[in-house]
Biopython code that builds the backbone (N, CA, C, O; Angstrom):
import numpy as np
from Bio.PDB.StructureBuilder import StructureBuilder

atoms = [
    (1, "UNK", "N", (-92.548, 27.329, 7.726)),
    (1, "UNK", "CA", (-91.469, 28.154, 7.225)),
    (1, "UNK", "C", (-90.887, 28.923, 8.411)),
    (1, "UNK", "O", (-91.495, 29.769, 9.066)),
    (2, "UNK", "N", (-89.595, 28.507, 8.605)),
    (2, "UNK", "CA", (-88.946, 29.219, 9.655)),
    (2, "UNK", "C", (-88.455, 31.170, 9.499)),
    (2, "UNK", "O", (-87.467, 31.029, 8.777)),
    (3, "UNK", "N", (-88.502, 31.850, 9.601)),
    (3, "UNK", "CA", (-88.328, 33.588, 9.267)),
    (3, "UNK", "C", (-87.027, 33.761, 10.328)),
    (3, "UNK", "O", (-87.004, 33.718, 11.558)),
    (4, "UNK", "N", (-85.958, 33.973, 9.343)),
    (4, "UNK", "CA", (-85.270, 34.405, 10.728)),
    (4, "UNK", "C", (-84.764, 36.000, 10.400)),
    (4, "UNK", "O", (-83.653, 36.346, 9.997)),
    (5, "UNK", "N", (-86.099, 36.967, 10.746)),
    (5, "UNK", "CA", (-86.580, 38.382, 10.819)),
    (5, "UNK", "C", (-86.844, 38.497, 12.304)),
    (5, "UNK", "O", (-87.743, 37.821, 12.802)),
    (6, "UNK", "N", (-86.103, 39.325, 13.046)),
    (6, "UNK", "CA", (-86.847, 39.440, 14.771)),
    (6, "UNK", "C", (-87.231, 41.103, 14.172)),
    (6, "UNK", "O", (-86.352, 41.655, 13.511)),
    (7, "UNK", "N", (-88.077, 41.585, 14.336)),
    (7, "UNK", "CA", (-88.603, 42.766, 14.592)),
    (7, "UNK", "C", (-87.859, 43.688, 15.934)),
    (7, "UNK", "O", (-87.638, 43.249, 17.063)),
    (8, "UNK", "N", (-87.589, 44.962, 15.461)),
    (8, "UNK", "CA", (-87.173, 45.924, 16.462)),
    (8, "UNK", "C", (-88.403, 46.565, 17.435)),
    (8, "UNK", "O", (-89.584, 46.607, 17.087)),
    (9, "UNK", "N", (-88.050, 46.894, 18.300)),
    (9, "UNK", "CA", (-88.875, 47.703, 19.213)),
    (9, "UNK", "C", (-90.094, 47.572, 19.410)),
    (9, "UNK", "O", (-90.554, 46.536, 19.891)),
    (10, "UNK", "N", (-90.927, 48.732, 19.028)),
    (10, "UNK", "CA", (-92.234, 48.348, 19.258)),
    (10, "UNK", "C", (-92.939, 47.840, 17.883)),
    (10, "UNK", "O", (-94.162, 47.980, 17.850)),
    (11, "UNK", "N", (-92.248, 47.207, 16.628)),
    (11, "UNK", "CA", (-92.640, 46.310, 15.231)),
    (11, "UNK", "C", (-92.876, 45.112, 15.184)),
    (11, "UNK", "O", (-92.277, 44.254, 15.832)),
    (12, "UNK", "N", (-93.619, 44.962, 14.544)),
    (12, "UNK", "CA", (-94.510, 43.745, 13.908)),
    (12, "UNK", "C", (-93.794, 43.018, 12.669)),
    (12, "UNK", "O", (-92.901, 43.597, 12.050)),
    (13, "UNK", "N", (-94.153, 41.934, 12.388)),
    (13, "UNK", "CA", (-93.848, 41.372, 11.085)),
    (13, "UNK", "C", (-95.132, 40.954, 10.802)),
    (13, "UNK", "O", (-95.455, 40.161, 11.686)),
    (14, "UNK", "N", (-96.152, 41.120, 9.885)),
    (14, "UNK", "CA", (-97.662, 40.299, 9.574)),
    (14, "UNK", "C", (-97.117, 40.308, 7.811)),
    (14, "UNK", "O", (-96.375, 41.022, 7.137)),
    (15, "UNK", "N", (-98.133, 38.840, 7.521)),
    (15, "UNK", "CA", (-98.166, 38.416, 6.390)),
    (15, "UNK", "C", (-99.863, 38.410, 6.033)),
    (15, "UNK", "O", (-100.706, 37.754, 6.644)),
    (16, "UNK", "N", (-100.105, 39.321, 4.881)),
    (16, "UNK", "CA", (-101.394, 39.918, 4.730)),
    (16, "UNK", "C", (-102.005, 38.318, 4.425)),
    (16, "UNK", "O", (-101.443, 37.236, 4.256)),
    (17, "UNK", "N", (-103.196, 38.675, 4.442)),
    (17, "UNK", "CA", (-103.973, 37.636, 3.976)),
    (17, "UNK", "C", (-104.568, 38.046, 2.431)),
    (17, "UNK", "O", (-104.536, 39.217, 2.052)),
    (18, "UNK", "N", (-104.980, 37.220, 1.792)),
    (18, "UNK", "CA", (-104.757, 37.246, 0.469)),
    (18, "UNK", "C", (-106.760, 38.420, 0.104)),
    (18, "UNK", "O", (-107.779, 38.333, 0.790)),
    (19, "UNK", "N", (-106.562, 39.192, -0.990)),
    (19, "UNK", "CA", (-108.136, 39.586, -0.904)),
    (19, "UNK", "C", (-108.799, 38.163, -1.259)),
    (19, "UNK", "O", (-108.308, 37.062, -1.507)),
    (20, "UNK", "N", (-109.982, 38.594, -1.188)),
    (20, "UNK", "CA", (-111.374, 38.099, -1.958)),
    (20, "UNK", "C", (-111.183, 38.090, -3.476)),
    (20, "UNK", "O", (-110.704, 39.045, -4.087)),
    (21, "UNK", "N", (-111.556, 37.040, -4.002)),
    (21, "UNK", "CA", (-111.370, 36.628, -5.545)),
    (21, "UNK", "C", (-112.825, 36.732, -6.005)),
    (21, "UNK", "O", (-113.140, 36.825, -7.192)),
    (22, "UNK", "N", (-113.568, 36.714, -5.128)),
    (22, "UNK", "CA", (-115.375, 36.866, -5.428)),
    (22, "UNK", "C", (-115.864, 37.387, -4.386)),
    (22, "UNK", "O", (-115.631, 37.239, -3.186)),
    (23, "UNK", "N", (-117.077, 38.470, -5.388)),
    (23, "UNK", "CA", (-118.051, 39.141, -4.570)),
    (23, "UNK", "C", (-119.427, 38.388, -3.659)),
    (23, "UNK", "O", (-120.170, 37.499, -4.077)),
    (24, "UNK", "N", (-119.454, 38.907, -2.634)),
    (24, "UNK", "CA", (-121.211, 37.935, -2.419)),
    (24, "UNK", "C", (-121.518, 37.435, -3.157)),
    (24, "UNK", "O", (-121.442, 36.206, -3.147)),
    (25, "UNK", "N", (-121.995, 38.070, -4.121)),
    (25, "UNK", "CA", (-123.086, 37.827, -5.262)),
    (25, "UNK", "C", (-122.484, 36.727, -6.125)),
    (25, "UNK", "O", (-123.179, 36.197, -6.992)),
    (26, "UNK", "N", (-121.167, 36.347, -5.915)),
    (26, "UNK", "CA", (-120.243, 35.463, -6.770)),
    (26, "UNK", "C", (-119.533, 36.271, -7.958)),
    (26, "UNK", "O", (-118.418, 35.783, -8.143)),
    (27, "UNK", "N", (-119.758, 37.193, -8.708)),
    (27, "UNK", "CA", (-118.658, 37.740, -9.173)),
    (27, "UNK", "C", (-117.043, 37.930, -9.245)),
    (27, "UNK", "O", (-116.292, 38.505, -8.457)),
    (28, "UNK", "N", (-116.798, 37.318, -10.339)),
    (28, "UNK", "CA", (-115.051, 37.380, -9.741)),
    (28, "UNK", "C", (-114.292, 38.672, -10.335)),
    (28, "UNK", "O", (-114.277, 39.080, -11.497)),
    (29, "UNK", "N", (-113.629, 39.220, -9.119)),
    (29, "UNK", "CA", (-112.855, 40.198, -9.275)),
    (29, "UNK", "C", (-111.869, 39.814, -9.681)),
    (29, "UNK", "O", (-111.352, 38.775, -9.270)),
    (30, "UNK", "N", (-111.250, 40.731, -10.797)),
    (30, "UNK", "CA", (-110.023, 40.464, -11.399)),
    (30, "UNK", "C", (-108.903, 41.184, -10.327)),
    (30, "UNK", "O", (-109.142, 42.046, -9.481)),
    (31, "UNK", "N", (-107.706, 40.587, -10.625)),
    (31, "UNK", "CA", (-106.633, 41.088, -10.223)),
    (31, "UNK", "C", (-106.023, 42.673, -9.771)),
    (31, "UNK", "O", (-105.525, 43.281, -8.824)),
    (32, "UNK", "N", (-106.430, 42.826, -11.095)),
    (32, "UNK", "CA", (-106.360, 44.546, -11.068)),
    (32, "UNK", "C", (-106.986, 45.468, -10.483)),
    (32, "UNK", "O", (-106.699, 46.654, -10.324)),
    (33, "UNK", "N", (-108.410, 44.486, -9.971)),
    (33, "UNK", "CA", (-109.394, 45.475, -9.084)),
    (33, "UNK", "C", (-109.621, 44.928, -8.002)),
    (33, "UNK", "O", (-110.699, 45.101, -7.434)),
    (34, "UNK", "N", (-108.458, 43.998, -7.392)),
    (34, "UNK", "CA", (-108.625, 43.787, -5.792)),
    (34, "UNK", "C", (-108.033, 45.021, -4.812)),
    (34, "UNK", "O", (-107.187, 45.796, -5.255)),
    (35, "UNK", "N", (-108.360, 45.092, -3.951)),
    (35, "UNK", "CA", (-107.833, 46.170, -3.034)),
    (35, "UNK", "C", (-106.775, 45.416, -1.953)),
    (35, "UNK", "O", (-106.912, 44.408, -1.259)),
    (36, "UNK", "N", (-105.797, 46.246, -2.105)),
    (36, "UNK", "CA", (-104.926, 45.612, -1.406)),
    (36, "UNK", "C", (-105.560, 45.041, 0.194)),
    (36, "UNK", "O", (-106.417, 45.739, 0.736)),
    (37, "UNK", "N", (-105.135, 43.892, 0.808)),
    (37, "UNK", "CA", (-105.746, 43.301, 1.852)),
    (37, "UNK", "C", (-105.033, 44.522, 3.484)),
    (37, "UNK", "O", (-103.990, 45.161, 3.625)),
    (38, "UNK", "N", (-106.123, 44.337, 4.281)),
    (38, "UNK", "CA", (-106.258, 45.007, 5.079)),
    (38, "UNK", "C", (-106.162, 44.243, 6.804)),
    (38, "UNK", "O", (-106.416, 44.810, 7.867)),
    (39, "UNK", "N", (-105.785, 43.044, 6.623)),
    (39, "UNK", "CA", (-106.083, 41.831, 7.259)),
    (39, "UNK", "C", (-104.973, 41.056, 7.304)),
    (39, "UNK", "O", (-104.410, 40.921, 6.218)),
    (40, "UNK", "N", (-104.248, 40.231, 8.699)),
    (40, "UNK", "CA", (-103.058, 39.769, 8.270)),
    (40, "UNK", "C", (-102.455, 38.894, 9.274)),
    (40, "UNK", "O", (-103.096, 39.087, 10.307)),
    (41, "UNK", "N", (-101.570, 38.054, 9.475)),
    (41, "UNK", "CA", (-101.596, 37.570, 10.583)),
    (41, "UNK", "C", (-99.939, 37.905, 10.889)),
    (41, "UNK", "O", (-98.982, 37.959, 10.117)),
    (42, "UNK", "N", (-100.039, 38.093, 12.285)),
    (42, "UNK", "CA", (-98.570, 38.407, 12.747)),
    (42, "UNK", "C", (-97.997, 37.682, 12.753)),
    (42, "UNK", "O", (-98.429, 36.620, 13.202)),
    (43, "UNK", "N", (-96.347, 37.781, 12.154)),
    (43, "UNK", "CA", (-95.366, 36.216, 12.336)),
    (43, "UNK", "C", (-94.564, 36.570, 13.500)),
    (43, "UNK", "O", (-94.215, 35.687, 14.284)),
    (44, "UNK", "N", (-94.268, 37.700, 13.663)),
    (44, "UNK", "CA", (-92.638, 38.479, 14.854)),
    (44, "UNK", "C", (-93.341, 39.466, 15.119)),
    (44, "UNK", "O", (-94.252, 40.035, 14.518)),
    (45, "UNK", "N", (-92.707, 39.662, 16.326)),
    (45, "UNK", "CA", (-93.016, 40.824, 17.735)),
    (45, "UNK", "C", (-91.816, 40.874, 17.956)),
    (45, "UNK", "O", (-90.964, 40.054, 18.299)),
    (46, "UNK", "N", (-91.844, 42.756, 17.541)),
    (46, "UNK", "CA", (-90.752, 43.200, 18.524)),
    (46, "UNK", "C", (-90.427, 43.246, 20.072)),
    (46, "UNK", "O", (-91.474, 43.026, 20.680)),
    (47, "UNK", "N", (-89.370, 43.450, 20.933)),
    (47, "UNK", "CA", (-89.622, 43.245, 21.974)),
    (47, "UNK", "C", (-90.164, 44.327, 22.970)),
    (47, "UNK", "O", (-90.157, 44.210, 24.195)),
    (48, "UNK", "N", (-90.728, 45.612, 22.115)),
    (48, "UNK", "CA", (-91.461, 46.070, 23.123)),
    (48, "UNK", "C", (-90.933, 47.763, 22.581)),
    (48, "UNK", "O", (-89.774, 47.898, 22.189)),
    (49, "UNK", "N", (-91.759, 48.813, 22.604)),
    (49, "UNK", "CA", (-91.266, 50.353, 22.837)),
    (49, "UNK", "C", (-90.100, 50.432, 23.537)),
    (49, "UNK", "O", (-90.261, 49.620, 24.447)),
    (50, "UNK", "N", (-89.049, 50.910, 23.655)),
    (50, "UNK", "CA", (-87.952, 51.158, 24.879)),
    (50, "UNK", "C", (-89.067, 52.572, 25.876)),
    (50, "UNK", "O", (-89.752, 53.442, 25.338)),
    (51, "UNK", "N", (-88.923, 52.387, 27.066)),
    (51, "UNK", "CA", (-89.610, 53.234, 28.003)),
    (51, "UNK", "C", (-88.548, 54.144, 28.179)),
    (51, "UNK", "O", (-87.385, 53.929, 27.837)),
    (52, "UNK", "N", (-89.131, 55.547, 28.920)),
    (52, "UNK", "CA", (-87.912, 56.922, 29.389)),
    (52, "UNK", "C", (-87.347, 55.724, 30.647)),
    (52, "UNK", "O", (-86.123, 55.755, 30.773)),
    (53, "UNK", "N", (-87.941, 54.877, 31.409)),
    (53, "UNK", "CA", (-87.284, 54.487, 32.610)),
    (53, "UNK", "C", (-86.308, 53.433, 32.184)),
    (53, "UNK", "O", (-85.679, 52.973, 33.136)),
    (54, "UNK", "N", (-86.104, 53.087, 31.388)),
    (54, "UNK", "CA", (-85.286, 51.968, 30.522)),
    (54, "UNK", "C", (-85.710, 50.760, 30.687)),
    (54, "UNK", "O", (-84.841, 49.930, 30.956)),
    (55, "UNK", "N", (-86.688, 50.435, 30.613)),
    (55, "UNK", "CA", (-87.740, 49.365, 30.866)),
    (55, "UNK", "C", (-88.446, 49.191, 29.023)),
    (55, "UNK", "O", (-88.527, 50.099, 28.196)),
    (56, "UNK", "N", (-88.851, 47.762, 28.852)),
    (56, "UNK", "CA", (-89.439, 47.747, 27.526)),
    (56, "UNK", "C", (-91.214, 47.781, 27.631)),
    (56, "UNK", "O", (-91.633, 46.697, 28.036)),
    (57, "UNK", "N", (-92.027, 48.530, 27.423)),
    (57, "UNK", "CA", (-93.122, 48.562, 27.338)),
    (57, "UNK", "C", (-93.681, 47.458, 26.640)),
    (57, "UNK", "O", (-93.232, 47.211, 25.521)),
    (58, "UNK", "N", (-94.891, 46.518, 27.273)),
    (58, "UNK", "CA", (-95.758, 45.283, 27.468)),
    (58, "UNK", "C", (-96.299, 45.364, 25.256)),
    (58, "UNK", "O", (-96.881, 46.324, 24.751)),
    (59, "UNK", "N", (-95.916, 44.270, 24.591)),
    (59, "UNK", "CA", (-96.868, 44.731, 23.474)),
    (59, "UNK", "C", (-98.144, 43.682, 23.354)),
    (59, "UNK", "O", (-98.153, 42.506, 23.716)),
    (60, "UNK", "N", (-99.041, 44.312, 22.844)),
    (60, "UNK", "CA", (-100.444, 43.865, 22.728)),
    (60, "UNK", "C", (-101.269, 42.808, 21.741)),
    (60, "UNK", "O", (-102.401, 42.337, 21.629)),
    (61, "UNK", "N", (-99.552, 42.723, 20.896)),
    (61, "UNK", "CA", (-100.495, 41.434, 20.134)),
    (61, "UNK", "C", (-98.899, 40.653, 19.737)),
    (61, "UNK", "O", (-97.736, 41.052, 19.804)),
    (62, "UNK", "N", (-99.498, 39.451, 19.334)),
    (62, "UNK", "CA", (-98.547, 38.260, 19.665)),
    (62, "UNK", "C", (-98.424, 37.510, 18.812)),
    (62, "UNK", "O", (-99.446, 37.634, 18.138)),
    (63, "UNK", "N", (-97.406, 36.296, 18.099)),
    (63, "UNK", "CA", (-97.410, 35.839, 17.057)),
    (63, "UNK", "C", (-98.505, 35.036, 17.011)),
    (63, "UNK", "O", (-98.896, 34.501, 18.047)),
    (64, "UNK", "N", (-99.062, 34.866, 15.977)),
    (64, "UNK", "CA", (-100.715, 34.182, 15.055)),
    (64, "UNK", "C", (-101.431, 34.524, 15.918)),
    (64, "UNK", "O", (-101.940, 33.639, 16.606)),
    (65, "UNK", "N", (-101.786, 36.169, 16.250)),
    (65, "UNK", "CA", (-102.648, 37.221, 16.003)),
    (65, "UNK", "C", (-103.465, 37.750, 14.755)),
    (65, "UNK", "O", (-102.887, 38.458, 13.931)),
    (66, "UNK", "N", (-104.421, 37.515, 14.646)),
    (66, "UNK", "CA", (-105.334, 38.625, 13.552)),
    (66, "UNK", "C", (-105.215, 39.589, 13.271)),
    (66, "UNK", "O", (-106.066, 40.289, 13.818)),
    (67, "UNK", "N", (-104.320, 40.337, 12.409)),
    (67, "UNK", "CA", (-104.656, 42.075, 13.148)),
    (67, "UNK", "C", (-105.581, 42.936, 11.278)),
    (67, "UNK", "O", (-105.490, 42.536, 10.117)),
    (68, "UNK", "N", (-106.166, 43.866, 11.734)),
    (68, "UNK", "CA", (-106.230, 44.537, 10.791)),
    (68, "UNK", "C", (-105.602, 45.764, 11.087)),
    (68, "UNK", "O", (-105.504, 46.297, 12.192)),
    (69, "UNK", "N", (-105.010, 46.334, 9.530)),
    (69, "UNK", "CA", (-103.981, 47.698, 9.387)),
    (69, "UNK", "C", (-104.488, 48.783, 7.979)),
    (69, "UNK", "O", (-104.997, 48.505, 6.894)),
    (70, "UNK", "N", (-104.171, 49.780, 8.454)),
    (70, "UNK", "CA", (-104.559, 50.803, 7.689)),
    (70, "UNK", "C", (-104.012, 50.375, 6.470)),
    (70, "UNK", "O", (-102.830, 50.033, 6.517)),
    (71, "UNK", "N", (-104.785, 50.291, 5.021)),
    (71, "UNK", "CA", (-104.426, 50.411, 3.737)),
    (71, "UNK", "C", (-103.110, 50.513, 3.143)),
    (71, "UNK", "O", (-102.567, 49.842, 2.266)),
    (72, "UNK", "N", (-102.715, 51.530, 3.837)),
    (72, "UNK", "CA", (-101.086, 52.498, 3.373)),
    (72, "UNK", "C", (-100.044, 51.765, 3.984)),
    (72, "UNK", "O", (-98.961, 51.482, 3.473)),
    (73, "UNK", "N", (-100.550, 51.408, 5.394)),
    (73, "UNK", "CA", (-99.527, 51.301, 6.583)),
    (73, "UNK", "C", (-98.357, 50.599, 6.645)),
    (73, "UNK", "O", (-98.479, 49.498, 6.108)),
    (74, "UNK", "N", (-96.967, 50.869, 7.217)),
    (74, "UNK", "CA", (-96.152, 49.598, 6.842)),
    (74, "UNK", "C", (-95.159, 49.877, 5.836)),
    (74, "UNK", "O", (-95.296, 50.654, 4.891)),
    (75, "UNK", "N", (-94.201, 49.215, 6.102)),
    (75, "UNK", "CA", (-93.632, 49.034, 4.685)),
    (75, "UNK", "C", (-93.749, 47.684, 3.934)),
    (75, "UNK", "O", (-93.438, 46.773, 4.700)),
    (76, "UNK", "N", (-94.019, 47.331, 2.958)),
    (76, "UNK", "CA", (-93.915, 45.888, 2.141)),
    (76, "UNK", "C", (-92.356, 46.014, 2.098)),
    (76, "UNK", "O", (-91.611, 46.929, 1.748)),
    (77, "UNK", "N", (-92.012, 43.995, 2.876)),
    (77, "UNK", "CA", (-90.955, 43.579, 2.026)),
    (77, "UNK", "C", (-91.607, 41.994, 2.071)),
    (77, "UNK", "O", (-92.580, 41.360, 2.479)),
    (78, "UNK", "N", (-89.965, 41.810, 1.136)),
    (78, "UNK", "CA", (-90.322, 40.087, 0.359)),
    (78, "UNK", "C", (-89.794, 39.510, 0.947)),
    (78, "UNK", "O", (-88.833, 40.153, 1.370)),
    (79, "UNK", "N", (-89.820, 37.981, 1.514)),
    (79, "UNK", "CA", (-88.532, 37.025, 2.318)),
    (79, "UNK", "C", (-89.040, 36.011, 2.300)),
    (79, "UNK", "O", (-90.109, 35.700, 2.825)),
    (80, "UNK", "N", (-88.119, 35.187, 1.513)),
    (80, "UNK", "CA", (-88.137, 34.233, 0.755)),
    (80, "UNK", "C", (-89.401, 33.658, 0.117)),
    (80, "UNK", "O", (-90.015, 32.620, 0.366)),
    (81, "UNK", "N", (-89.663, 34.837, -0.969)),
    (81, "UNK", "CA", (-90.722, 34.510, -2.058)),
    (81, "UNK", "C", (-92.166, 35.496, -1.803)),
    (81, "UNK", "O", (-92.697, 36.133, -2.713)),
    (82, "UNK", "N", (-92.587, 35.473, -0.588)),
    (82, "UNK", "CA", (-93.689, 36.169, -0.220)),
    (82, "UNK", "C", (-93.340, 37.330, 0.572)),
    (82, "UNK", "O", (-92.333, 37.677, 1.189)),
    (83, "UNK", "N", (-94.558, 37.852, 0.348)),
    (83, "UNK", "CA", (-94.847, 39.417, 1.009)),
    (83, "UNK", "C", (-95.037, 39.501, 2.223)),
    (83, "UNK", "O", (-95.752, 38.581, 2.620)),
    (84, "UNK", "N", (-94.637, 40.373, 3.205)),
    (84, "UNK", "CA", (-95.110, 40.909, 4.529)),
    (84, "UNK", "C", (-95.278, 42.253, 4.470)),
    (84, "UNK", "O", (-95.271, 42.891, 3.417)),
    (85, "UNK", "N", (-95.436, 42.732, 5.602)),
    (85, "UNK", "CA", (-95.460, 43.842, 5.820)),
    (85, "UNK", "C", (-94.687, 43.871, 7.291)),
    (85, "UNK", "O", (-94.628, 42.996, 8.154)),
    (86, "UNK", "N", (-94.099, 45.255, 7.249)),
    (86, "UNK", "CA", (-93.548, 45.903, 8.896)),
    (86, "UNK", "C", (-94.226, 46.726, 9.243)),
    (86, "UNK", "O", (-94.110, 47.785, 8.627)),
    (87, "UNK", "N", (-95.382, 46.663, 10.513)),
    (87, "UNK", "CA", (-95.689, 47.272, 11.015)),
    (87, "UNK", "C", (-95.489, 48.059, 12.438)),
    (87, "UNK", "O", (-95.315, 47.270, 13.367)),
    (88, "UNK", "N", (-95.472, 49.685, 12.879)),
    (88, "UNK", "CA", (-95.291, 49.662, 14.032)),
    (88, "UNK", "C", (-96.523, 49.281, 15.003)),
    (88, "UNK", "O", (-97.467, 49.157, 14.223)),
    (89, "UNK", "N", (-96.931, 49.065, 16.141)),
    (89, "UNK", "CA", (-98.009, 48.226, 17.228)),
    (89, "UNK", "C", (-98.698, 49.439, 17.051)),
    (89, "UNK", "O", (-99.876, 49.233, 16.759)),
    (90, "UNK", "N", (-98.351, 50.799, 17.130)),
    (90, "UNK", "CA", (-99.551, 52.048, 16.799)),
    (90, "UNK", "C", (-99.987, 51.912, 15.414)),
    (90, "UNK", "O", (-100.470, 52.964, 14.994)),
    (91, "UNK", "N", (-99.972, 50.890, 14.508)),
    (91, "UNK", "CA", (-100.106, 51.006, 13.033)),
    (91, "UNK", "C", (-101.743, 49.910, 13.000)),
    (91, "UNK", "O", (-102.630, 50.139, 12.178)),
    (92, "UNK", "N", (-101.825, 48.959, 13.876)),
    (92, "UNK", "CA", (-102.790, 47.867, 13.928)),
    (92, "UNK", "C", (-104.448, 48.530, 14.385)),
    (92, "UNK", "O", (-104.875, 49.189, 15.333)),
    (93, "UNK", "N", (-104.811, 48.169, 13.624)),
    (93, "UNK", "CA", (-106.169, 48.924, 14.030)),
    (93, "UNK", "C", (-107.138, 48.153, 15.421)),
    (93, "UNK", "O", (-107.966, 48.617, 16.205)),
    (94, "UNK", "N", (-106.607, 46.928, 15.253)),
    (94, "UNK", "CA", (-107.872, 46.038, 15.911)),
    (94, "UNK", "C", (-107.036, 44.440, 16.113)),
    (94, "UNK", "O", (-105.964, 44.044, 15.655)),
    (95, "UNK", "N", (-107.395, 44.205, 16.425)),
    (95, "UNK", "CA", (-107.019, 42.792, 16.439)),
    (95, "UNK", "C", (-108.451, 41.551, 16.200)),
    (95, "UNK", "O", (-109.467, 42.146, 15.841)),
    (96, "UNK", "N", (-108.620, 40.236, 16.321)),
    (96, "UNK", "CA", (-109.667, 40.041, 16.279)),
    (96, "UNK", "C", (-109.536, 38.772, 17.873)),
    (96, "UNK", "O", (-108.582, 38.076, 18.221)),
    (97, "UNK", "N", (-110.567, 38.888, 18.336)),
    (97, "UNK", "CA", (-110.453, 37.944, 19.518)),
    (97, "UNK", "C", (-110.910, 36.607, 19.274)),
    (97, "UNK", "O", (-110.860, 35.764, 20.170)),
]
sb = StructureBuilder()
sb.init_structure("model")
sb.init_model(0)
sb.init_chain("A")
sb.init_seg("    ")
for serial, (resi, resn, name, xyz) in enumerate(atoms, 1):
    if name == "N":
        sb.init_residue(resn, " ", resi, " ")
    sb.init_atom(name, np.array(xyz, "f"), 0.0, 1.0, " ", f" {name:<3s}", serial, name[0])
structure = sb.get_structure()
């Protein structure tokens, strides 16, 4: 699926990854009691913070990156059919290597 979303500045585009439908133990969680996912993979990178020297500051994670993000973080939007999120690069908690 092609996105034609470029992210501003120092923003992200990630598309969460879906929760867990079962516990360890195998239990299936219903719908209503999944927690929103916390986990996601980046589609777009902005091109960077603007710097005071007018230079764009280096960003740290890159398209089909891992990242995990705070609960709240972000705004949700929809494009074409599914969910993302916009995150700013101070919003990512971790990445995974």
């Amino acid at each position: 699926m092609a996105l034609n979303v470029k992210p501003l500045d120092d923003r992200i585009l990630v598309k969460p990854l879906e929760a867990e439908e079962k516990t360890a133990g195998g239990i299936v969680i219903p719908d209503t009691a999944k927690e929103k996912p916390q986990l996601g993979v980046v589609q777009a990178v902005g091109p960077g913070a603007l710097l005071k020297d007018g230079k764009r500051g280096p960003m740290s994670v890159g398209k089909g990156d891992r990242v995990y993000f705070g609960k709240y973080a972000g705004a949700d939007i929809k494009l074409e059919g599914d969910d993302f999120k916009i995150l700013r690069e101070s919003d990512v908690l971790a990445k995974e290597a």
